[in-house]
N, C-alpha and C positions, 0 to 999 in steps of 0.2 A: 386427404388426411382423415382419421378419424375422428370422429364426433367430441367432443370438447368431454361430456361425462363421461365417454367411457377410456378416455388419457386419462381423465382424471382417478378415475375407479384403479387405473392400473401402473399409477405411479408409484414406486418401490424406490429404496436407497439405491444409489449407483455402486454395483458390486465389481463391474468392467472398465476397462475402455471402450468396449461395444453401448455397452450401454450409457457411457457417456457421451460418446459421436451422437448416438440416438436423440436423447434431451437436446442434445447441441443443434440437431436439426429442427425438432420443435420449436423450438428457442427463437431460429431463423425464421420461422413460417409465421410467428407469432409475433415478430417485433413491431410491425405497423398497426398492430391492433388499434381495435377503437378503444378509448377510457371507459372504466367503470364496467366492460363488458366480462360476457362469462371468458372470453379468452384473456382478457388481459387478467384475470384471477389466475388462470392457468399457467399464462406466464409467469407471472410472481412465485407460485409456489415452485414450479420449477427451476428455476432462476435461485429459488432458497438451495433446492434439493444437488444443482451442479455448483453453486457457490462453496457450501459444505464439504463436497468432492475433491474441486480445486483447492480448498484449503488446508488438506492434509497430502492430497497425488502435487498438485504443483505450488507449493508455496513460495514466496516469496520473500527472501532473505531480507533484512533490516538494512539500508542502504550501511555504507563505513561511515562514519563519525567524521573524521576527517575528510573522504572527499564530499559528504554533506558540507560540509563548514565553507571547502571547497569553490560548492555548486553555488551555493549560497552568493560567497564572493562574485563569482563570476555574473550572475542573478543581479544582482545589486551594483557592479560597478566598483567593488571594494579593493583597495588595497591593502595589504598586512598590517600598515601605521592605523586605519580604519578598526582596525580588532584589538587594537593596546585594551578600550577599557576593559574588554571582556576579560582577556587572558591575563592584566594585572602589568606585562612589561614588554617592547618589543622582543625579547629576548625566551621568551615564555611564547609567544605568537610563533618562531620560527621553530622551537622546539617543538611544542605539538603539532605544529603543519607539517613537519620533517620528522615526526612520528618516534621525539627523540624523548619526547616527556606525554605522560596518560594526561588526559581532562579529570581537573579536578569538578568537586560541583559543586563548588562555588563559579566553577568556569562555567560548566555545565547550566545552573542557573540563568547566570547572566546573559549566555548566548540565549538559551529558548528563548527568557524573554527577551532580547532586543532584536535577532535573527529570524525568531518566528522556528527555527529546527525544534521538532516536537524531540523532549527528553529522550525518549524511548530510543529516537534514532544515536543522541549523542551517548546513553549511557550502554549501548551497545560494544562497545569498545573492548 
């Protein structure tokens, strides 16, 4: 592999897929690095530079609201009678789990905070 300064001298935005396997292989040669070393800087900033890459070529979509609420249950061991306070009435819990009624957010509230489902994923809907 090349010398640590001169990867560094010639890192550039990722414009390819060629150039993204490339980083990706650095990436690989560099993950046991030692701390605090010149390689482990190199990894960092690489790791910035395909992070960036990844975040507009493959992103990844917002999980659904519902099978969050879902995942959640199943996570925890919950039953639907489990979700009345959130959703206000058993009746209300099978409607939005059956995708018959939107979260409101006051619903929305309530789960993040007792569920722990970050807003973002519920207000996705």
């Amino acid at each position: 592999m090349k010398k640590i300064e001169q990867i560094k001298s010639e890192l550039k935005p990722i414009r390819s897929e060629q150039d993204y396997r490339k980083y990706l292989e650095i990436i690989d040669s560099l993950v046991d690095c030692v701390e605090n070393s010149p390689e482990e800087e190199l990894l960092e900033l690489i790791s910035i530079i395909v992070e960036d890459y990844e975040a507009v070529h493959y992103a990844i979509e917002p999980p659904d609201p519902v099978e969050a609420i879902k995942l959640k249950m199943e996570e925890n061991g919950l039953k639907r009678k489990d979700l009345i306070d959130y959703f206000g009435s058993a009746s209300r819990v099978s409607e939005v789990l059956n995708r018959k009624r939107p979260l409101t957010l006051e619903m929305i509230r309530k789960i993040h905070k007792g569920l722990g489902i970050s807003a973002a994923t519920l207000l996705a809907s």
